[in-house]
C-alpha positions, 0 to 999 in steps of 0.5 A: 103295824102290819094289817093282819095285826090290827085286825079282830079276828073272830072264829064262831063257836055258835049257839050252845047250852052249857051250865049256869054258875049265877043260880048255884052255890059259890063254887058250884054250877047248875046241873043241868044245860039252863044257860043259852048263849052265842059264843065265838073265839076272838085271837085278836081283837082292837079295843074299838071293836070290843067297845062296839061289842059290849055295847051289843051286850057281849063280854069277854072271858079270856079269847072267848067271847060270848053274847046271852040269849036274853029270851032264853038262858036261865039267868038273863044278864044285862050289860050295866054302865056307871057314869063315872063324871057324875058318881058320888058314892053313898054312905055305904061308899064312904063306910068302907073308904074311911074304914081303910083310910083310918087303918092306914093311917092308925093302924086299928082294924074295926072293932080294935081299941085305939091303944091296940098294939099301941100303933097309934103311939108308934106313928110319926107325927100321927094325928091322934086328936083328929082319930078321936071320935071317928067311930064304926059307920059315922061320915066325919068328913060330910059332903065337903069333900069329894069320896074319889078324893078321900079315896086317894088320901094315902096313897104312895105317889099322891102324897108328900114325903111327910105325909108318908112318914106319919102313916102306919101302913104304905098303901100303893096301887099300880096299873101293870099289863094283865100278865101271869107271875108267881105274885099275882097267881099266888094270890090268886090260888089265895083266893079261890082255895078260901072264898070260892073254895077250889081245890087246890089242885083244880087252881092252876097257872094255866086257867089263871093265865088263860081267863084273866091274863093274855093279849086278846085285846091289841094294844092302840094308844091313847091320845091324852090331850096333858102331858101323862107321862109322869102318872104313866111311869108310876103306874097311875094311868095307861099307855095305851087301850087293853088289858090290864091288872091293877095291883093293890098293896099294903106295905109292899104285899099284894092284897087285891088285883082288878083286872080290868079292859080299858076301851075307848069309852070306859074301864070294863069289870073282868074280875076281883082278886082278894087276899083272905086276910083283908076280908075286913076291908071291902077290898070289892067295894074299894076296887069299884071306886078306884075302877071308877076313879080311874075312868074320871082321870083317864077323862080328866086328862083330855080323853073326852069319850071315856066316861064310864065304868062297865060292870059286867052283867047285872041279873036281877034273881041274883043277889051277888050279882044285883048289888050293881045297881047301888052304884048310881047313875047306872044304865042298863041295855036294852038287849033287842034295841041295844040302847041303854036306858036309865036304871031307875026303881022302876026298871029294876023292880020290874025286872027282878019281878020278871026275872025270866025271859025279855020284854022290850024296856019301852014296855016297861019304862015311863016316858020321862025315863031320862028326867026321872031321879036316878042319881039321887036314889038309894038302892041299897040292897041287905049286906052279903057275906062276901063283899062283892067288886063289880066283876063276876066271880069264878064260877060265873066266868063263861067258858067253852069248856063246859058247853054242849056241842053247839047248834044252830040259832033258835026261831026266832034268834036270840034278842038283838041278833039280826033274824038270819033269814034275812042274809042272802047267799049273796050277803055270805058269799060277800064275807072275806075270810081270812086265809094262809095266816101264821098263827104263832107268829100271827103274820101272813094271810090274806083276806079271800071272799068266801064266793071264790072258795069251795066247800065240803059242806057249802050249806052247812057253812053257809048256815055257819056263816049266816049265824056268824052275820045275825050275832055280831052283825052284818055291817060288823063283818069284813066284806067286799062291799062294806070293807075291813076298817073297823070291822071283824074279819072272820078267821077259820084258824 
């Protein structure tokens, strides 16, 4: 691959308030400017780069990128992580996986009777004894099998040619570059006219494209150390780091789509697309399972740095957002120390105490954090009307659309970002820039040092700069001392 295509090239936004969607009504943003953030626009980025982004608390919304002012926005939003070896799932977990194995393989919905439609009759070599019994909320098969197990007991793909024939319904997923088509949008469109209420003229294939599809991400293989190529041509596992759609359906209708990043160290919550037909189902609840059942096999297979599941953002004052912390063992970053921590009862309670504004963890933590019993709470939180997957909802997505002109980092800068007074002329002048490129053929350009360029405004650019450098981080900058690999190149369009 040619140099300037394997490069992450980021153009800065800057600093800017804009409206909040976590403290509205669904479908609804604040009235006023409350969230603060830095953003900036990323054309291409490699999937290393990302994983180092997000590990600094950023999140990607289509090819803009953009990191909370923890110490500021209305709605402070921490980056959580689930360690997908060591889930097991509660009962609430097992709840929805034999709620949707028992319809697949009966055909009953809940509350439906077992001679509904006389389904279970109509069954190949159905298993009516084994049905008898299992009633709404009970845990008939116990701790003797593993839930991402259960999870998969019906799967076309995973199962015999047999055990198919005595379904009543062929439930399949499929792994597929995040690419727009008229399957995945009409479902889309779905979606947002019933649970978010969108107008269906405000539902287009462009905003669905830009948001939730694209190519931001440049593709780099993974190294499996087993032979995958079977469970990559069923769609079951990925080729290569980037972005993706995970295709649900049933009966060869497409009832749900995950799309998702999948990064060196995890699978990363972008969004939930579900049919309003399926509302019964927890089709969010399932696709976090099968988000981190997907983690565990990528690992499985000899990928040894994956291992967890990003959720997205976890806000302690919102509801549709703080049910995260259900999935367990779950850590949260510290967003001034970039460090994760164990979210244990005690973090959690403070924080959604403190809702507002960013105290250091290690004020708040005991110091036997990491010995403390995370993995065996249970924080459940009361049931919500809508059923929530791990990722953000519409009206929560960060965009540019919406933010007032930007200007420049508060005094102090936001939690996390490096203090810009400490980068010297000489820090900026050392930066390359990355000039005479083809955008739409993305070839050409070369990498020049902003001290041998001249400038309108060389103090307002510099201001740029030096914001650029405390946000992303100065060692994370192409320059002439610390080089280009591994690093973002800063790109003017």
């Amino acid at each position: 691959m040619p140099p300037q295509l394997s490069l992450t090239l980021l153009t800065p936004y800057g600093y800017s308030n804009g409206t909040c969607g976590y403290c509205s009504p669904a479908g609804k943003r604040s009235k006023g400017s409350t969230s603060s953030k830095y953003g900036m626009v990323s054309e291409q980025m490699t999937p290393d780069f990302y994983q180092l982004l997000i590990d600094r608390g950023w999140r990607r919304s289509g090819d803009y990128v953009y990191h909370p002012d923890m110490a500021r926005t209305c709605c402070p939003q921490y980056t959580i992580r689930l360690d997908s070896t060591s889930f097991k799932g509660n009962k609430k977990h097992r709840q929805v996986v034999n709620r949707f194995n028992r319809h697949l393989e009966t055909g009953h919905k809940p509350g439906e009777s077992s001679t509904s439609g006389d389904v279970g009759k109509a069954r190949k070599g159905g298993n009516a004894q084994k049905d008898k019994g299992k009633g709404k909320g009970k845990d008939n098969t116990g701790p003797k099998e593993d839930l991402l197990h259960d999870l998969h007991k019906y799967e076309i793909g995973l199962i015999s040619n047999d055990e198919e024939e005595g379904l009543s319904h062929k439930f399949e997923t499929r792994l597929g570059p995040a690419k727009a088509t008229a399957e995945t949008f009409e479902l889309y469109k779905a979606y947002q006219i019933a649970v978010h209420k969108d107008k269906p003229d405000g539902v287009t294939l462009r905003g669905f494209d830009r948001f939730l599809c694209g190519q931001t991400l440049i593709e780099a293989p993974i190294k499996y150390t087993e032979n995958v190529d079977e469970e990559i041509r069923q769609g079951k596992l990925p080729k290569s780091y980037g972005q993706y759609h995970l295709l649900y359906k049933v009966d060869t209708k497409l009832i749900g789509i995950s799309v998702i990043d999948i990064l060196p160290n995890c699978v990363s919550s972008v969004y939930f697309i579900w049919h309003p037909d399926w509302a019964w189902a927890s089709l969010g609840k399932l696709s976090a399972l099968y988000e981190i059942s997907l983690s565990r096999r990528i690992r499985e297979k000899g990928v040894e740095g994956m291992k967890w599941v990003y959720m997205g953002y976890w806000i302690p004052d919102c509801q549709k957002m703080k049910y995260k912390s259900e999935y367990a063992p779950s850590e949260l970053l510290d967003p001034g120390t970039n460090t994760f921590h164990l979210l244990d009862n005690k973090l959690e309670s403070f924080l959604v105490n403190h809702p507002k504004g960013y105290v250091p963890f290690a004020q708040i933590t005991s110091s036997d954090l990491n010995t403390s019993k995370g993995k065996d709470e249970d924080r459940s939180h009361p049931e919500q009307n809508e059923d929530p997957p791990f990722s953000d909802t519409t009206s929560d997505i960060e965009s540019d659309e919406d933010e007032e002109p930007p200007s420049g980092l508060p005094n102090p800068p936001p939690p996390g970002f490096e203090d810009p007074s400490s980068i010297s002329d000489d820090d900026v002048e050392g930066v390359l820039l990355s000039l005479g490129r083809n955008k739409y053929t993305k070839t050409g350009g070369k990498l020049i040092p902003i001290c041998n360029l001249e400038f309108r405004d060389q103090e307002a650019m510099y201001t740029e700069i030096r914001e650029f450098l405390s946000a992303v981080g100065k060692g994370n900058v192409a320059s002439i001392e610390g080089g280009v690999a591994g690093k973002a190149v800063l790109y003017l369009g």
